[in-house]
Phi, psi and omega in degrees: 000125140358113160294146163321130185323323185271351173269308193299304175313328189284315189284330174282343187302293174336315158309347191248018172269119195232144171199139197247076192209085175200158117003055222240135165353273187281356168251166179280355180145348195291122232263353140259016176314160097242180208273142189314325196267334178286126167302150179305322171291157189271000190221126197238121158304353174271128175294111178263147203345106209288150201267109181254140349295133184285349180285329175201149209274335176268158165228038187277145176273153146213152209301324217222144162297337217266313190296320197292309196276343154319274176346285193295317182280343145302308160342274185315323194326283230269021197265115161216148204090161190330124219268317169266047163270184180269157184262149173249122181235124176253132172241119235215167166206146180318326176275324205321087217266001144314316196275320164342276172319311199283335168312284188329310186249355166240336193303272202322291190307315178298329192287322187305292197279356206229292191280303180282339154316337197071010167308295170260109162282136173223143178214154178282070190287138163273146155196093203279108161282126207297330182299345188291111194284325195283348189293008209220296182282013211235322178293322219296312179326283189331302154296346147298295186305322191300314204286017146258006176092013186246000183357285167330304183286323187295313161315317176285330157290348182269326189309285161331323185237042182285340225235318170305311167310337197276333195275353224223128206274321165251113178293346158343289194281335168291313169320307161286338173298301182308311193292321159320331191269336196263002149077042148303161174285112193291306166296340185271353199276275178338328172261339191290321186307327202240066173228127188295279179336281194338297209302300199319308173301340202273312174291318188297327131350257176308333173283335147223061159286312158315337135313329167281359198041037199246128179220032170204168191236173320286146184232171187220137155255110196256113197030232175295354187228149179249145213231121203218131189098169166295042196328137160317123186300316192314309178279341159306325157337293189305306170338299212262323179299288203287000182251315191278337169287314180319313200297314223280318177305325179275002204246329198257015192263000000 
């Protein structure tokens, strides 16, 4: 069946958003990376691989019981909002200052207008780029803070103190600081970092970003659509709008 006249005016409006402010594999920083696979617009209307198991974003193995409840609870961490919302997946990395920009000027209004709206679930894909040297530990830290349930807040300290990482050869000790201020438990912080699960998720991760064909940061699987760069909020609004009509439009047809 023909999608409905208002969903098609919605996907072309999606389409004519164009911004080159991302993160890319192979680049150094450049406000023109974008993922290797984009067409010059930054928001692509092709539905892309959907991120399996849709219920929770890992399919990381684990050795143990004790790693499967380890596991699950990270999982859950990094999960926030309504369980029948349309999903929002940001897929980001800590050094990353494009993923930066788009937290700093957009998170908190989304968290406002979206998430607590009941609109959305948003959850946190890693996808730690090799140009980042800290970015692997810095995902890993994160999923630790998640399985206390601080997901959020430890993103918001990394994010916040991202410019402090550039200086420092080894991140341990900056890493446990944020987990102090943000008042983890510190010995369960601590073992949980050299924990084999924690890393399988942080991979499992990249692998289905890479499924997803996704190789820059920050990208959004946004409903149906993937959305790549740092998008302005005012136009990301549309973005989220123009998914959630589509979404509303396939439900009633």
């Amino acid at each position: 069946m023909p999608q409905p006249r208002s969903a098609c005016r919605a996907t072309a409006l999606l389409l004519c958003f164009s911004v080159l402010t991302a993160c890319g594999r192979g680049d150094a920083g450049s406000a023109s990376a974008v993922t290797a696979k984009a067409e010059p617009g930054a928001v692509s209307a092709t539905t892309p691989p959907p991120l399996l198991p849709v219920t929770a974003l890992t399919g990381a193995t684990a050795d143990t019981l004790a790693d499967s409840v380890l596991i699950q609870r990270a999982d859950r961490g990094r999960l926030m909002g309504r369980e029948d919302a349309m999903w929002v997946v940001m897929i980001s990395d800590f050094q990353c200052p494009y993923c930066k920009q788009w937290h700093d000027s957009s998170m908190a209004r989304l968290k406002r207008d979206y998430i607590d709206a009941g609109k959305i679930r948003m959850a946190y894909l890693h996808l730690p780029l090799s140009i980042h040297q800290h970015a692997r530990a810095q995902a890993e830290a994160s999923m630790c803070a998640a399985v206390q349930d601080k997901f959020w807040d430890y993103a918001e300290a990394l994010f916040r103190d991202q410019r402090a990482f550039q200086s420092i050869e080894n991140p341990g000790a900056k890493l446990e600081q944020l987990a102090r201020d943000i008042s983890l438990d510190m010995p369960s912080f601590t073992k949980c970092r050299t924990s084999d699960a924690i890393r399988s998720i942080v991979a499992n991760d990249e692998r289905q970003a890479s499924q997803a064909r996704v190789q820059s940061t920050p990208s959004f699987l946004v409903g149906d659509f993937m959305v790549q760069g740092a998008l302005p909020y005012q136009d990301f609004r549309r973005a989220i709008d123009t998914a959630l009509a589509v979404a509303k439009a396939r439900r009633t047809r």
